[in-house]
N, CA, C and O of each residue as an XYZ file, in Angstrom:
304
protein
N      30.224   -171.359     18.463
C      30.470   -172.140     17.275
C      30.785   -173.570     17.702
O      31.487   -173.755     18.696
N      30.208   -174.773     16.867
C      30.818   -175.850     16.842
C      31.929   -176.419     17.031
O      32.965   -175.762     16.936
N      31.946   -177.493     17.277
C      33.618   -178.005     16.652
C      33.572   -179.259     15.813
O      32.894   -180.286     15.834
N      34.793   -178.669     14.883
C      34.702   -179.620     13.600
C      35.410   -180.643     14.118
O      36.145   -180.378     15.069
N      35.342   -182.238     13.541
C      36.564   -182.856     13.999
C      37.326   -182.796     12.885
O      36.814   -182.457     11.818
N      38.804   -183.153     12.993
C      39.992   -183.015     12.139
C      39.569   -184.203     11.011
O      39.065   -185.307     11.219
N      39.968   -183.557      9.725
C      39.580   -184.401      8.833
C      37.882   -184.620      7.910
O      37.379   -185.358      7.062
N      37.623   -183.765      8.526
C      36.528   -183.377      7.925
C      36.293   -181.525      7.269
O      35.272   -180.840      7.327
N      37.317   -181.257      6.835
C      37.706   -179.848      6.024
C      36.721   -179.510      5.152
O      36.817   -178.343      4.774
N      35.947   -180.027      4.770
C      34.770   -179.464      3.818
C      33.958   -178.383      4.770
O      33.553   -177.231      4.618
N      33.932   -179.376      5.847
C      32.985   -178.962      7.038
C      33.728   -177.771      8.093
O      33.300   -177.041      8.987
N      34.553   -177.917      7.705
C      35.895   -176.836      8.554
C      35.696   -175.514      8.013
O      35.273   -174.516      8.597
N      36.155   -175.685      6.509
C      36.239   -174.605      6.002
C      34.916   -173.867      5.742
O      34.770   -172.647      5.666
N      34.033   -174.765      5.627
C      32.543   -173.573      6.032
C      32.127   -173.439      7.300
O      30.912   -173.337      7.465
N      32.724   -173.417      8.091
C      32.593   -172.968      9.959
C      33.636   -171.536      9.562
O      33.260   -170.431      9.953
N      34.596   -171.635      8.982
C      35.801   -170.972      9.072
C      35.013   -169.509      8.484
O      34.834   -168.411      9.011
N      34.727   -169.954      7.425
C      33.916   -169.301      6.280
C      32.875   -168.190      7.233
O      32.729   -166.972      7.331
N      32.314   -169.373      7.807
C      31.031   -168.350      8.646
C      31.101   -167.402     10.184
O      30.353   -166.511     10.587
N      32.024   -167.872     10.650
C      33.046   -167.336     11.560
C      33.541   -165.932     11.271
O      33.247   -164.953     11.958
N      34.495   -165.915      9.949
C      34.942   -164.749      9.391
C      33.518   -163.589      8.807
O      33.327   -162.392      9.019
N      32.930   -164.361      8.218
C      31.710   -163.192      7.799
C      31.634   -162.069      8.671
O      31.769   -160.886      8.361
N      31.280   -162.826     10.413
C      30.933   -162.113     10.938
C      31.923   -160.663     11.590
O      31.622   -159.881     12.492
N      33.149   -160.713     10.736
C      34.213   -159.704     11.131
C      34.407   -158.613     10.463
O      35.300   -158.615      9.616
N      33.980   -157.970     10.583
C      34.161   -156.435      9.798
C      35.133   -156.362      8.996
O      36.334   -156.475      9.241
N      34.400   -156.096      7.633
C      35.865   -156.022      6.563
C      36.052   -154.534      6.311
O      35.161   -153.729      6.583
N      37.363   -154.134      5.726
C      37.605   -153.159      5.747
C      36.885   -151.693      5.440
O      37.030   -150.600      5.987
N      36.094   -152.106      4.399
C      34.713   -151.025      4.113
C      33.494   -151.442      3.825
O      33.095   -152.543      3.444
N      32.933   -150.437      4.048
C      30.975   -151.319      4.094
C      31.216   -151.450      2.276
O      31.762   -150.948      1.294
N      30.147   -152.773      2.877
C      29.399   -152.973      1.744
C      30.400   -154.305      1.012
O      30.086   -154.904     -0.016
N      31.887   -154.610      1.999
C      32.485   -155.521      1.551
C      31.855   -156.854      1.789
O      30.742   -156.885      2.314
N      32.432   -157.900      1.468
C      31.815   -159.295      1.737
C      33.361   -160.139      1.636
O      34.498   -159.821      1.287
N      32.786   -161.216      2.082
C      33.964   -162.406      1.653
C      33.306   -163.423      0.880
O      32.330   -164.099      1.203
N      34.155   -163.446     -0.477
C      33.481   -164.441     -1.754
C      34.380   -165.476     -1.205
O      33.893   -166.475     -0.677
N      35.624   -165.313     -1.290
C      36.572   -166.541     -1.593
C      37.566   -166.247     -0.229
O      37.927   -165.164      0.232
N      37.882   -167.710      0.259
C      39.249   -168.365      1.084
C      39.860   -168.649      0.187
O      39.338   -169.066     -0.847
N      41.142   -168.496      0.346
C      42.599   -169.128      0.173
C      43.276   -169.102      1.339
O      43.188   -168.397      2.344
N      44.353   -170.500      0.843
C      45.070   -171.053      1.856
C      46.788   -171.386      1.372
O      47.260   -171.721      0.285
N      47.319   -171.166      2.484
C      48.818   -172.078      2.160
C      49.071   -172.354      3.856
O      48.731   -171.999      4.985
N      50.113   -173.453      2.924
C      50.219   -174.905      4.122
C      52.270   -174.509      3.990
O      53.023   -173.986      3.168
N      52.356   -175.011      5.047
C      53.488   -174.646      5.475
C      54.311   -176.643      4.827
O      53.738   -177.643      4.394
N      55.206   -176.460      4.994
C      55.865   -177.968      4.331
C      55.433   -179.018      5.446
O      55.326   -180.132      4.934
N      55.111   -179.014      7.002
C      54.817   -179.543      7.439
C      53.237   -180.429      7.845
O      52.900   -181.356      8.581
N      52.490   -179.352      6.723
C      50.938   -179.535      6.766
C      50.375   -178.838      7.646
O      49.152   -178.971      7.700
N      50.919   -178.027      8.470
C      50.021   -176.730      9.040
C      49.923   -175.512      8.298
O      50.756   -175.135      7.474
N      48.788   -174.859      8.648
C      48.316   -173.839      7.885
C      49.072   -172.551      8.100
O      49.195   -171.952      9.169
N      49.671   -172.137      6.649
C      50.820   -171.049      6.974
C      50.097   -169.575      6.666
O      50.648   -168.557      7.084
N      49.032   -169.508      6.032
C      47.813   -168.429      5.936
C      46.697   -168.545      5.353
O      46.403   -169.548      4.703
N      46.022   -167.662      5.487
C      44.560   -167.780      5.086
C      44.359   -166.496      4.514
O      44.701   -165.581      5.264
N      43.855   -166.116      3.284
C      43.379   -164.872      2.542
C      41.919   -164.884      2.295
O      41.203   -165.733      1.763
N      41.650   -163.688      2.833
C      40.132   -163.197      2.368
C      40.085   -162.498      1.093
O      41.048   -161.797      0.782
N      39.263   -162.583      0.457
C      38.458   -161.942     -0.652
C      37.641   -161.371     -0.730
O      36.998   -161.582      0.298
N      36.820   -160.255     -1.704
C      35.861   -159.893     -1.874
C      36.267   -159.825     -3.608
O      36.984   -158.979     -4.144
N      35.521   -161.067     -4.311
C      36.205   -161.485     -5.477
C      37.418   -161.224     -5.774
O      38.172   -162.197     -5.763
N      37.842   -160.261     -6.027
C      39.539   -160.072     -6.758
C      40.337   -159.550     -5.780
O      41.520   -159.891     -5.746
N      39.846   -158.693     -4.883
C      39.939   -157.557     -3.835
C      40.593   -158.534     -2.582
O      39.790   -159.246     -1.979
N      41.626   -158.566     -2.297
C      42.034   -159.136     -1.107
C      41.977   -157.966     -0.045
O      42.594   -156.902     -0.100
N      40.948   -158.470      1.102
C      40.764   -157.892      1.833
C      41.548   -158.032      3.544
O      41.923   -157.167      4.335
N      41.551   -159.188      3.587
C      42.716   -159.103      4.351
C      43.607   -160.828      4.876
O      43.254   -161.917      4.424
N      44.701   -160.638      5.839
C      45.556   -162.075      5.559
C      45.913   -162.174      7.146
O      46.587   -161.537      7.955
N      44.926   -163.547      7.137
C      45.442   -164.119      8.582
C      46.598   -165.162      8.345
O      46.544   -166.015      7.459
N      47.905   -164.978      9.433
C      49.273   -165.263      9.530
C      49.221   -166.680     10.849
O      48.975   -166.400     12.022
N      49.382   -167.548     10.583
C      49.502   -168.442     11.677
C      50.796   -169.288     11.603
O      51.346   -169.929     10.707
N      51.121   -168.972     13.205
C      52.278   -169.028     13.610
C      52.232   -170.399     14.234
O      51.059   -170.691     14.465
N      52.938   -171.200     14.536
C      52.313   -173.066     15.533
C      54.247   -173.248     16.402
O      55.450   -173.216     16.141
N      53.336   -173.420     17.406
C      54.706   -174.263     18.912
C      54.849   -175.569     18.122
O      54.061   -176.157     17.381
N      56.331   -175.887     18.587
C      56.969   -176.599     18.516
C      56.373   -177.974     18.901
O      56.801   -178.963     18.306
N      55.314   -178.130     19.954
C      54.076   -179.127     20.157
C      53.193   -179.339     19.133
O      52.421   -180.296     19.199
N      53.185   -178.553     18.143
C      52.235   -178.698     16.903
C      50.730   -177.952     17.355
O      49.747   -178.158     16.644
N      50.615   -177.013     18.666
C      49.483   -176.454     18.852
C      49.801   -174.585     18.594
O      50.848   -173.943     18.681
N      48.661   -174.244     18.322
C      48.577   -172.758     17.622
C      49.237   -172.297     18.379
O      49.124   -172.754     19.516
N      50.296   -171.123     18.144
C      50.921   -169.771     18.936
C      50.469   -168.762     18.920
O      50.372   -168.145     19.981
N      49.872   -168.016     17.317
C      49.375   -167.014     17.213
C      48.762   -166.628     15.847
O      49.345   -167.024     14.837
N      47.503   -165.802     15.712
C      47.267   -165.705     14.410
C      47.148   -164.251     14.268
O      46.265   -163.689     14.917
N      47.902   -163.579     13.520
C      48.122   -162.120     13.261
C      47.376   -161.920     11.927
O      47.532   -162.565     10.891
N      46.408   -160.740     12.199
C      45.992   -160.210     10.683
C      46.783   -158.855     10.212
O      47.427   -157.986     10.800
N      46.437   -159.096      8.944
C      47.325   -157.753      8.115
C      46.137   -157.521      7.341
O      46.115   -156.625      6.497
């Protein structure tokens, strides 16, 4: 995969988008319609939710060091 540069999120979030497709969702025949997001008070990203329209399929958790670089991203 590419790399986006920062600040160009249109372009982010459809890398992100196409990235995830390729991850097995919980049962065939699922898909991912929709991202959602929340931002932590500092402007880093505090999760990311998958969809399959209404159906939340599953929730990546991101954790960030005290440097402002990623620690960890846990799915549920």
């Amino acid at each position: 995969m590419t790399e986006v540069a920062y600040g160009r999120y249109e372009e982010a979030y459809r890398a992100i988008h196409s990235a995830l497709m390729d991850i097995a969702c919980p049962s065939p025949g699922q898909k991912i319609t929709k991202l959602a997001f929340t931002w932590n008070v500092d402007g880093t990203l505090a999760t990311l939710k998958a969809y399959d329209g209404t159906d939340l399929l599953f929730t990546l958790a991101f954790t960030w060091n005290l440097d402002g670089s990623l620690k960890e991203v846990a799915r549920t």
